[in-house]
Legacy VTK file of the C-alpha trace (Angstrom):
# vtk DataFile Version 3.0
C-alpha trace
ASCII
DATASET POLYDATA
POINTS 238 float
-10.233 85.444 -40.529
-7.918 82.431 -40.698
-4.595 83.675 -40.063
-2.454 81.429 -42.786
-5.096 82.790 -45.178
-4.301 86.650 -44.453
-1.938 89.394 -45.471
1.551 88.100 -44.566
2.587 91.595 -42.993
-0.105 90.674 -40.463
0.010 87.215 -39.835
4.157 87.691 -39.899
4.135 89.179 -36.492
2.642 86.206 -34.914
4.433 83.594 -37.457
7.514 82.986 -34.307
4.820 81.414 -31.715
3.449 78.835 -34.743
4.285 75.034 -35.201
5.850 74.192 -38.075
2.695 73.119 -39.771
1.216 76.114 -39.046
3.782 78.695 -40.266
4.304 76.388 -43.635
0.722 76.352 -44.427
0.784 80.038 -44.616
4.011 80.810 -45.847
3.497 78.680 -48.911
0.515 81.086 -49.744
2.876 84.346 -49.463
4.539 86.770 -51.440
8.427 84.992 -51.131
9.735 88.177 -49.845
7.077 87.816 -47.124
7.721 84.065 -46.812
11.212 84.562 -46.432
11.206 87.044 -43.832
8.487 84.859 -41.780
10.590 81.496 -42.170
13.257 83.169 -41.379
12.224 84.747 -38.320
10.788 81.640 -37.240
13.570 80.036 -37.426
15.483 82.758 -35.363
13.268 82.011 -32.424
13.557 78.055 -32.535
16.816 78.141 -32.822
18.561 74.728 -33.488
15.138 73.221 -32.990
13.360 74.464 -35.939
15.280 72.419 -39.074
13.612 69.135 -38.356
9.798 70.185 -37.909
10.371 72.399 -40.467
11.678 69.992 -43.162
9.017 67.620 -41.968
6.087 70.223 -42.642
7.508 70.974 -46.231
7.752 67.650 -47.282
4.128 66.834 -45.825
2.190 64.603 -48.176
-1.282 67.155 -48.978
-3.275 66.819 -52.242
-2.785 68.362 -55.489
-0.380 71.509 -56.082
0.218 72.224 -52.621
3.580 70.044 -52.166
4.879 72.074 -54.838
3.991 74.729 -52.945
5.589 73.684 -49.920
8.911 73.075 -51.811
9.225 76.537 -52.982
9.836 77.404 -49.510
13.185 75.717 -49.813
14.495 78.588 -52.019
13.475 81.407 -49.402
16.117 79.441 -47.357
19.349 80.691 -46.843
21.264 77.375 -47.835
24.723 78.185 -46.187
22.965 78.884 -42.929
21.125 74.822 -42.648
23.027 73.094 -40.212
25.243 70.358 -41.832
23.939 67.893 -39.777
20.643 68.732 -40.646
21.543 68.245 -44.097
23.176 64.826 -43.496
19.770 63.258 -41.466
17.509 64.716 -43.992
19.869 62.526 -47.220
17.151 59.496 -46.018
14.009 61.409 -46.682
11.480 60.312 -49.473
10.932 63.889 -50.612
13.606 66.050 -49.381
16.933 63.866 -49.611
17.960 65.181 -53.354
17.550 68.657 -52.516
20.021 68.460 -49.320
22.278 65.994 -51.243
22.412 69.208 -53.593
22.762 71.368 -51.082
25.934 69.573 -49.745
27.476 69.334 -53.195
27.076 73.252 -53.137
29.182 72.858 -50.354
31.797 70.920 -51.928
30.913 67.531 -49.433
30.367 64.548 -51.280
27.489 62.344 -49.305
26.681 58.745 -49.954
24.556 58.959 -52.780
22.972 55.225 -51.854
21.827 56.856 -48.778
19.370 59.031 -51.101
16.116 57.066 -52.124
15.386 57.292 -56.196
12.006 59.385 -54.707
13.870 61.887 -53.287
15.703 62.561 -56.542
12.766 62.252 -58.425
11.195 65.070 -56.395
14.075 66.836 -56.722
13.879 66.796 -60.824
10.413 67.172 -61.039
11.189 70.673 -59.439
13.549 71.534 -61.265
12.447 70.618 -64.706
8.770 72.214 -64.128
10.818 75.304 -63.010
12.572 75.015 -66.697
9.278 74.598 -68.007
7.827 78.093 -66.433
10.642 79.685 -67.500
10.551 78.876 -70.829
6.364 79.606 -70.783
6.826 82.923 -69.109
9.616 83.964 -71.702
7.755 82.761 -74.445
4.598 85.046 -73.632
7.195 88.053 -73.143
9.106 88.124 -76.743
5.929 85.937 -78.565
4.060 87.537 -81.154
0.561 88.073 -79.773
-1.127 85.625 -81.494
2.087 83.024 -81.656
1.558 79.602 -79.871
3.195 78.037 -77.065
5.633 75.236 -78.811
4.187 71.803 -78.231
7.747 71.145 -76.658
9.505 73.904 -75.339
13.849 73.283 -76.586
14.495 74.126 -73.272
12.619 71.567 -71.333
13.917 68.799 -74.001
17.365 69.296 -73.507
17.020 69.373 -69.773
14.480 66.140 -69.498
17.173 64.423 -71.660
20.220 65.331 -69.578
18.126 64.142 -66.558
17.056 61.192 -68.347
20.681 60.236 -69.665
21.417 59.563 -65.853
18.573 57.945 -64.841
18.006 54.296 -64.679
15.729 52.878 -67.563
15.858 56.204 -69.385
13.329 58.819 -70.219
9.758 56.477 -69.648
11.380 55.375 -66.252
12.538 58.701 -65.385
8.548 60.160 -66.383
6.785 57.190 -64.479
9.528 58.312 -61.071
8.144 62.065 -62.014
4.630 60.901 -61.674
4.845 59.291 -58.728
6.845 62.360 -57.251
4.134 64.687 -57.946
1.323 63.428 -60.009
0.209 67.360 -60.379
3.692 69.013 -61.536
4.888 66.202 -63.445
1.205 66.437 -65.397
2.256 70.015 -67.234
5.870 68.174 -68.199
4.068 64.842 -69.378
1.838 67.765 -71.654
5.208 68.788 -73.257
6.942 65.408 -73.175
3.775 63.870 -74.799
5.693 65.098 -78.433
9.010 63.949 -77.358
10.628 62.582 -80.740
11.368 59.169 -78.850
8.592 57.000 -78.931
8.351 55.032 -75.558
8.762 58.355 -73.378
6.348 60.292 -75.882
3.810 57.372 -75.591
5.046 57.271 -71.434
4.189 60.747 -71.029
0.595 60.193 -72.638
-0.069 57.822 -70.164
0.781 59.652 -67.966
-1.222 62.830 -68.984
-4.459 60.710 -69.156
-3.613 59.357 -65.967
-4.026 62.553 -64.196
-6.996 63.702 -66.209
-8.862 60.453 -65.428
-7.644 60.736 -61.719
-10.469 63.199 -60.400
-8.302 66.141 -59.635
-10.531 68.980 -59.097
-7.914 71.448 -61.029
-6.007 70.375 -63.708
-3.161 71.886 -66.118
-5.312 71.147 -69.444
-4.233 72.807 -72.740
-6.720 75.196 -72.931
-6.237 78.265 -75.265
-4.966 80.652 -73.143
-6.649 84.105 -72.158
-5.440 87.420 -74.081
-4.051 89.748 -72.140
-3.704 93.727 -72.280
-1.406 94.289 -75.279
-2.714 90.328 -77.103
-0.067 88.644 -74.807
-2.021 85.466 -72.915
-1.749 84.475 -69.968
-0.828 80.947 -69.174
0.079 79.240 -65.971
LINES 1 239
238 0 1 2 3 4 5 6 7 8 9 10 11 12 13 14 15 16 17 18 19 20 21 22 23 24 25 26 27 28 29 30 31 32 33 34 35 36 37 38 39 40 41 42 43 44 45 46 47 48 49 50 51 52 53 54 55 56 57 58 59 60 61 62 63 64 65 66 67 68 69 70 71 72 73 74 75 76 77 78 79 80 81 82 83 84 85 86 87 88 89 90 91 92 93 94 95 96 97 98 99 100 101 102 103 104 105 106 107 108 109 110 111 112 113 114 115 116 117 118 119 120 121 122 123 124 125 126 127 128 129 130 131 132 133 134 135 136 137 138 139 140 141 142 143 144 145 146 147 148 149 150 151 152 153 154 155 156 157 158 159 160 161 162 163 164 165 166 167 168 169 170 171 172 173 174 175 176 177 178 179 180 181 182 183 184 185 186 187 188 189 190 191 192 193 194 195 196 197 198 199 200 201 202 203 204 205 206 207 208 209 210 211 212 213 214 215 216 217 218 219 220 221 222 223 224 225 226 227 228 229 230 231 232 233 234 235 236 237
């Protein structure tokens, strides 16, 4: 059996002699209590070495959903324990630098924010609004009526796409093509939403964006199918 593929309480006792690579590949696929305690161990035994081949496995580029994937590790960190100077070298990554310029503002530092790329923040908001967006899906299908659709766009994820957007430069269509090219496969279940935006160009933006990804040739894709009843007429959607 591949060991990233099986049960984290057996692979975990093995997790500490891994590369980077290695351990990530698994961990992404894990409970996050399970991830948490691996990473964490991991990091125990590589002491000061670990932050750098770890960051550098997470932000690995790797098709579809799985970058996503390898973000969410980020939140089984313990923040306060990543070495500031970790933090500070990782401001110039592509993918990571807005989540450790975060991180340091957490801290009450204040980092060069032109050291940061535009991708970096991008990645950074595609997170975080898809993570507004799953919120508002999952509380939807908890206090919905059972037969009661999903709203085309959730209030939540408008109000936090324009507070993102109000910041960004060129606005909500330039801020949706930067999500794109952050994660073509998150950004695709936001573009579904933002696709009814009342303003026209990022409405008409997100479209594109949406048939984009369905004429890409991704082998799984966040369509807007009509979601599977559940025990008690709640359905399940992702």
């Amino acid at each position: 059996m591949d060991a990233t593929k099986s049960s984290p309480y057996i692979s975990r006792c093995c997790s500490a002699a891994w590369d980077a690579e290695r351990l990530v590949a698994a961990a992404q696929r894990w409970p996050k209590r399970a991830a948490r305690q691996a990473v964490g161990d991991w990091l125990a035994a590589q002491r000061a070495d670990g932050w750098t081949p770890l960051f550098a496995a997470i932000s690995a580029a790797c098709p579809e959903e799985e970058p996503a994937r390898r973000r969410a590790l980020l939140a089984t960190l313990d923040a306060t324990a990543v070495p500031e100077e970790a933090l500070y070298a990782l401001l110039a990554d592509p993918v990571l630098g807005g989540w450790a310029e975060r991180t340091l503002h957490a801290r009450g530092q204040a980092p060069d924010p032109s050291t940061v790329p535009l991708s970096a923040r991008a990645v950074y908001l595609v997170d975080a609004l898809e993570a507004v967006r799953s919120a508002a899906s999952l509380d939807h299908r908890m206090t919905a009526a059972p037969n009661e659709e999903e709203p085309e766009l959730f209030a939540e994820v408008h109000a936090a796409f324009d507070k993102a957007a109000a910041a960004w430069p060129g606005g909500g269509p330039a801020l949706l093509t930067a999500l794109t090219a952050a994660d073509p496969y998150t950004a695709a279940f936001l573009a579904e939403q933002l696709s009814h935006h009342p303003d026209r160009a990022t409405a008409e933006q997100a479209r594109r964006a949406w048939r984009a990804f369905h004429t890409s040739g991704t082998t799984r894709s966040p369509g807007r199918k009509k979601p599977a009843k559940r025990a008690g007429g709640k359905r399940k959607r992702r």
